[in-house]
C-alpha positions in Angstrom: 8.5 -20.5 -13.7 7.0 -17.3 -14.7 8.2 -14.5 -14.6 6.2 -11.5 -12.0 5.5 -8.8 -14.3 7.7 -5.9 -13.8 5.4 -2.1 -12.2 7.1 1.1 -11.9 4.6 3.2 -9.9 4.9 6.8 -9.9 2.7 8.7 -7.3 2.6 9.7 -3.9 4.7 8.8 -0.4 2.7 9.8 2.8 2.1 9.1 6.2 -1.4 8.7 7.4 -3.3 9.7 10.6 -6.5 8.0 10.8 -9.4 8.4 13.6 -12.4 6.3 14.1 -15.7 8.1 14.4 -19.2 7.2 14.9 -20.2 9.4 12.0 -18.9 11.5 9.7 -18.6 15.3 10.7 -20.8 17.9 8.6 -19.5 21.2 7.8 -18.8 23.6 10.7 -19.4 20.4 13.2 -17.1 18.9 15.9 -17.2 14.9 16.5 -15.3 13.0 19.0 -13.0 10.2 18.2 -12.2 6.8 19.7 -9.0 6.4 18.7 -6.0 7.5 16.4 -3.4 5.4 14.7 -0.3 7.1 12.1 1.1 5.0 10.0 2.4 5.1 6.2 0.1 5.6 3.1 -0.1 7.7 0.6 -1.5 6.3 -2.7 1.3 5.5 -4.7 2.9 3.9 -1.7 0.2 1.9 -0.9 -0.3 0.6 -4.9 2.9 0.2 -4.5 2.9 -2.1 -1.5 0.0 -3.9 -2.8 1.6 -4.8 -6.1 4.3 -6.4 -4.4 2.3 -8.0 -1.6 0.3 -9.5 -4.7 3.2 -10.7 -6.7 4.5 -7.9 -8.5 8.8 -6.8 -9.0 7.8 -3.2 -8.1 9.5 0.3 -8.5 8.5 3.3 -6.7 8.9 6.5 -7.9 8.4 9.6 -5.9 9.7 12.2 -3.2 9.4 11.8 0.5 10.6 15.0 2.6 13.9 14.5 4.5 12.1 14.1 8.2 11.2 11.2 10.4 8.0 10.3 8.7 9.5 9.9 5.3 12.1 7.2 7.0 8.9 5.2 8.1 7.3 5.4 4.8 10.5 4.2 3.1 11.1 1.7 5.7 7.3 -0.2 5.5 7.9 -0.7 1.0 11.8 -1.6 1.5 9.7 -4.5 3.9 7.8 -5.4 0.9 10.6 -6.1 -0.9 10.1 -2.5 -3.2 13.1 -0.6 -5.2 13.5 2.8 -3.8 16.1 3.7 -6.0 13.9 6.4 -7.9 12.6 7.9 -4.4 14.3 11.1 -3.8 14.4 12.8 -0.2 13.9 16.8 -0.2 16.2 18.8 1.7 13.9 21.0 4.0 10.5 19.8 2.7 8.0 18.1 5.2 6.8 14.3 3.9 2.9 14.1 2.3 0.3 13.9 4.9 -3.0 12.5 5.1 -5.8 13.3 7.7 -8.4 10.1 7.4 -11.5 10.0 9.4 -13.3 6.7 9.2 -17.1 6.4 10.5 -19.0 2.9 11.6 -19.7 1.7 8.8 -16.6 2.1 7.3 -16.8 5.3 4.7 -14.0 7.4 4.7 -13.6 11.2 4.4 -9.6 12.4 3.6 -7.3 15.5 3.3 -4.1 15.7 2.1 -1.0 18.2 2.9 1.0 16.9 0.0 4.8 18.3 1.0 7.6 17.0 -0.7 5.1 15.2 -3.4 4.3 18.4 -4.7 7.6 18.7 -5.2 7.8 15.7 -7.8 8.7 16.5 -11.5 11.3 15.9 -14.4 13.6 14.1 -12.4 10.7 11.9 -10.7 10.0 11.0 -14.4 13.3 10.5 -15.9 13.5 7.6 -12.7 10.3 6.0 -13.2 11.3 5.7 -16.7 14.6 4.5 -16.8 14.1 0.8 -16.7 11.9 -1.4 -18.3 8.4 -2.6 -16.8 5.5 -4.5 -18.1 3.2 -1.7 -16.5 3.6 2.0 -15.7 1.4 3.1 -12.8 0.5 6.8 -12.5 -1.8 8.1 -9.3 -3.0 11.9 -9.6 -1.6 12.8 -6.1 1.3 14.7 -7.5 1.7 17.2 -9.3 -0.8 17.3 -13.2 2.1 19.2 -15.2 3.8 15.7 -13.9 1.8 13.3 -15.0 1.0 15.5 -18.3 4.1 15.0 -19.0 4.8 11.9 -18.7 1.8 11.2 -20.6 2.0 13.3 -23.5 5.6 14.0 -23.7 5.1 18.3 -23.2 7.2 20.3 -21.4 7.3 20.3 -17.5 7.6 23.6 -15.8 11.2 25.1 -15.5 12.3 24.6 -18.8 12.9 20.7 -19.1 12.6 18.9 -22.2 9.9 16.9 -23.1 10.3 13.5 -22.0 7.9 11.8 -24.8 10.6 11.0 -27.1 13.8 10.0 -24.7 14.5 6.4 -25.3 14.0 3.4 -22.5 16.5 1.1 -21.6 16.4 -2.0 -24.4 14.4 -0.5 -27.1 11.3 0.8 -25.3 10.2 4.5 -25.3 8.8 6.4 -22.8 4.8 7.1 -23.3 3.8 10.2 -25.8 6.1 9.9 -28.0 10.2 7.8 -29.3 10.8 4.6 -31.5 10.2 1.7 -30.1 7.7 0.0 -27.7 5.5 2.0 -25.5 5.0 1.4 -22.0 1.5 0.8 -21.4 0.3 3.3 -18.3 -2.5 2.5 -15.8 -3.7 5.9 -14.1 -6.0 6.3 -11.5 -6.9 10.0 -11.6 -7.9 10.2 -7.3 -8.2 13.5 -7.6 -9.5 14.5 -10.1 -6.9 17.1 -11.4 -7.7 20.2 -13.5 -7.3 19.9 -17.4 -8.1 16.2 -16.8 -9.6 15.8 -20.3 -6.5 16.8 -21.7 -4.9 13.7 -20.1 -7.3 11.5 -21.1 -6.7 12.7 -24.6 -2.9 12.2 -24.2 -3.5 8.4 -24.3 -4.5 6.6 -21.2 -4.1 2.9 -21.7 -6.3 2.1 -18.5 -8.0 4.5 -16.6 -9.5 3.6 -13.1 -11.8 6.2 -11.0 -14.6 5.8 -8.5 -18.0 7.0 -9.1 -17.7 10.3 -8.0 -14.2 10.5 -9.6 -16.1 9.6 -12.6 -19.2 12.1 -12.3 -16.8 14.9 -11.8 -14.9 13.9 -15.3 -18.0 13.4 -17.5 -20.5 16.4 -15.9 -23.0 14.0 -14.4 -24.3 12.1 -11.4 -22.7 8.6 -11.8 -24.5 5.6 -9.7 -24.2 2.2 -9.0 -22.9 -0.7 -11.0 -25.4 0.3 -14.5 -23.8 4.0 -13.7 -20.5 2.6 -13.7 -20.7 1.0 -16.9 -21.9 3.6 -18.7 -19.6 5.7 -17.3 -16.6 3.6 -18.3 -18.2 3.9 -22.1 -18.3 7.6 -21.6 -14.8 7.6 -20.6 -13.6 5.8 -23.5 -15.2 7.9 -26.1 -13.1 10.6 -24.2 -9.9 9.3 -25.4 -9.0 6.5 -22.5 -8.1 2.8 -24.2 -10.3 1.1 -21.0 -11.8 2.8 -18.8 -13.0 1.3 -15.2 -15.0 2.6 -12.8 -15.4 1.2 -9.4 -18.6 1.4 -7.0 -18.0 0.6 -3.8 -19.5 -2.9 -2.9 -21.7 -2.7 -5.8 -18.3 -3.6 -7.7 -16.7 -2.4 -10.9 -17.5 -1.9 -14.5 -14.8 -1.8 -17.5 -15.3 -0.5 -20.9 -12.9 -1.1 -24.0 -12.7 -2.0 -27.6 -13.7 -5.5 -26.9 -16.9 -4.1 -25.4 -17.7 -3.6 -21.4 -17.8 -6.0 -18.3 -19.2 -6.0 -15.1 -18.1 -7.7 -11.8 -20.6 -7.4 -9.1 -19.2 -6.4 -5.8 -18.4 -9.6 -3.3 -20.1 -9.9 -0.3 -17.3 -9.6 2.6 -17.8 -8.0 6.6 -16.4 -4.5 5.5 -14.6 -2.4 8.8 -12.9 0.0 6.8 -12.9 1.4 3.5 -9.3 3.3 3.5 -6.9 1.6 1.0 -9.3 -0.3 -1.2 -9.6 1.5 -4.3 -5.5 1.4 -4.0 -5.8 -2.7 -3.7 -8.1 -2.2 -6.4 -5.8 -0.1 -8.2 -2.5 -2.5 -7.8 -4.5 -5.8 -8.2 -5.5 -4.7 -12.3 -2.0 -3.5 -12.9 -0.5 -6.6 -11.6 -2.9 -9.4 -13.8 -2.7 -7.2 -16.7 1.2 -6.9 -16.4 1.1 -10.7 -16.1 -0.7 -11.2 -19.5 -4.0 -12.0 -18.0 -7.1 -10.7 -20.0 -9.5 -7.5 -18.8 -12.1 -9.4 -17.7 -10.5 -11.5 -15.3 -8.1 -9.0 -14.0 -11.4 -7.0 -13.4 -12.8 -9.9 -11.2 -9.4 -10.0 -9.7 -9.4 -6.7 -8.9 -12.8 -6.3 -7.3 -11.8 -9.4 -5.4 -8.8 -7.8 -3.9 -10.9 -4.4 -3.2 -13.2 -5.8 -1.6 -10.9 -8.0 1.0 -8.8 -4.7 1.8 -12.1 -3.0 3.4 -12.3 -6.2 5.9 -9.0 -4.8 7.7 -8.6 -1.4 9.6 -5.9 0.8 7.9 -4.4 1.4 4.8 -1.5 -0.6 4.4 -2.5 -3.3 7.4 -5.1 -4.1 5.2 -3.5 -4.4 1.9 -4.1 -8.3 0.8 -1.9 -10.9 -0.1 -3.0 -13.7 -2.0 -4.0 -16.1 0.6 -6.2 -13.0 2.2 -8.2 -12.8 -0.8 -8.8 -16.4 -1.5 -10.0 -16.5 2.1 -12.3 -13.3 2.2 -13.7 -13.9 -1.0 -13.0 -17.4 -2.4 -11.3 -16.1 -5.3 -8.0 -17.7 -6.4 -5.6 -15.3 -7.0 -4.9 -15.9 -10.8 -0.8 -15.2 -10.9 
């Protein structure tokens, strides 16, 4: 049997409160809700939780704040089957939280309180990296000396060491910098942090952003799947290994030294957009983990985006394999 690849996901722990709305509000404005539900997210939980629903051995990494929310989050990825080991509570420090509104047609508009995430740093890193894995995962909702760090092996603030050259258990090295094999990284820079370019030039193996992710990175309007591809292309000439860029339903376009793919976007009833570029995110680090090649961990990918917006919620909605073979038809390929 084969083995499941092995993700350590580094990133954020929060809990979600989501309303439904007919529209989106517009600045200043006032709408009514028909409906609230709270209920654990945050985007490295939620890659987390898909990886595992999808067939990954998954490590998170993070901090939660030592409150009631941060037992819930903890308690929905130990359900999954996640190590928490590397999570660290905060003494006095609220959990991460998320204020989603969701309109008809299911676009989303969210703002984060990040808490205790913003309290991640050199020990959050030392965690993630203390065991082997087939695929680091990096989200941008902690803090950017953080991931710069783990990245590019500088300094984080306070006076800890560089972690680019510390050793991994059996052989490896951590990213940036060591002897031995380096642990190929995924990041999905949602947001956008400042000084972004310098992480891209730090050695990204695989980057993944959304359009407007993507048009805030390279300076200009990005549209569409044609946009998306030549976005990925731009982003590769700035220093990431692959880049992919997501749009919506149109689907998702990759770029990389073997050239650039395109999947169109599968037709599927979508309720709810909230947690798909996370599926998305979790889907390409679990194929390519496995050993399967870009353009069909793309497909994959876009396959299990695309069945996460056909549920309400964020983690509710996160597919399993048998949810995205019947949404989309797609054979999950691990």
């Amino acid at each position: 049997m084969q083995p499941r690849p092995r993700l350590t996901v580094l990133g954020s722990l929060n809990m979600d409160i989501s309303v439904s709305v007919g529209r989106l509000p517009g600045p200043g404005e006032t709408v009514l809700g028909t409906g609230a539900v709270i209920a654990p997210g945050g985007k490295g939980a939620n890659q987390a939780l898909a990886a595992a629903r999808l067939g990954g051995a998954v490590r998170m990494a993070g901090c939660v704040g030592d409150d009631e929310f941060g037992g819930r989050v903890l308690a929905a990825l130990a359900a999954e089957g996640v190590d928490l080991a590397p999570v660290r509570a905060v003494p006095g420090c609220a959990t991460g939280l998320a204020l989603i509104t969701v309109d008809a047609t299911g676009e989303n508009m969210i703002t984060v309180a990040p808490g205790a995430n913003g309290q991640a740093g050199e020990q959050e890193a030392a965690a993630a990296l203390s065991a082997p894995a087939d695929m680091l995962v990096l989200s941008a909702e902690i803090p950017a000396a953080l991931l710069a760090a783990v990245l590019g092996g500088s300094p984080l603030p306070g006076g800890g060491a560089p972690l680019g050259g510390s050793p991994l258990p059996g052989g490896g090295a951590l990213p940036g910098g060591g002897a031995g094999r380096r642990l190929p990284c995924l990041v999905n820079l949602a947001p956008v942090p400042r000084d972004a370019a310098a992480l891209l030039a730090a050695g990204i193996d695989w980057l993944v952003v959304n359009e407007s992710e993507a048009s805030e990175l390279l300076g200009r309007s990005v549209a569409g799947l044609s946009g998306a591809a030549a976005a990925a292309s731009g982003l590769v000439a700035m220093g990431a290994g692959h880049a992919v860029v997501t749009a919506g339903s149109h689907g998702a376009a990759l770029a990389g030294a073997a050239g650039t793919e395109s999947v169109p976007g599968f037709s599927v009833r979508s309720v709810d957009s909230v947690g798909a570029g996370d599926a998305f995110v979790a889907a390409l680090g679990v194929t390519l983990a496995a050993g399967i090649g870009p353009a069909a961990a793309l497909r994959a990918a876009c396959a299990a985006g695309a069945t996460a917006t056909t549920r309400q919620g964020a983690q509710a909605a996160l597919p399993r394999p048998a949810e995205i073979r019947a949404a989309t038809g797609e054979d999950w390929p691990i």
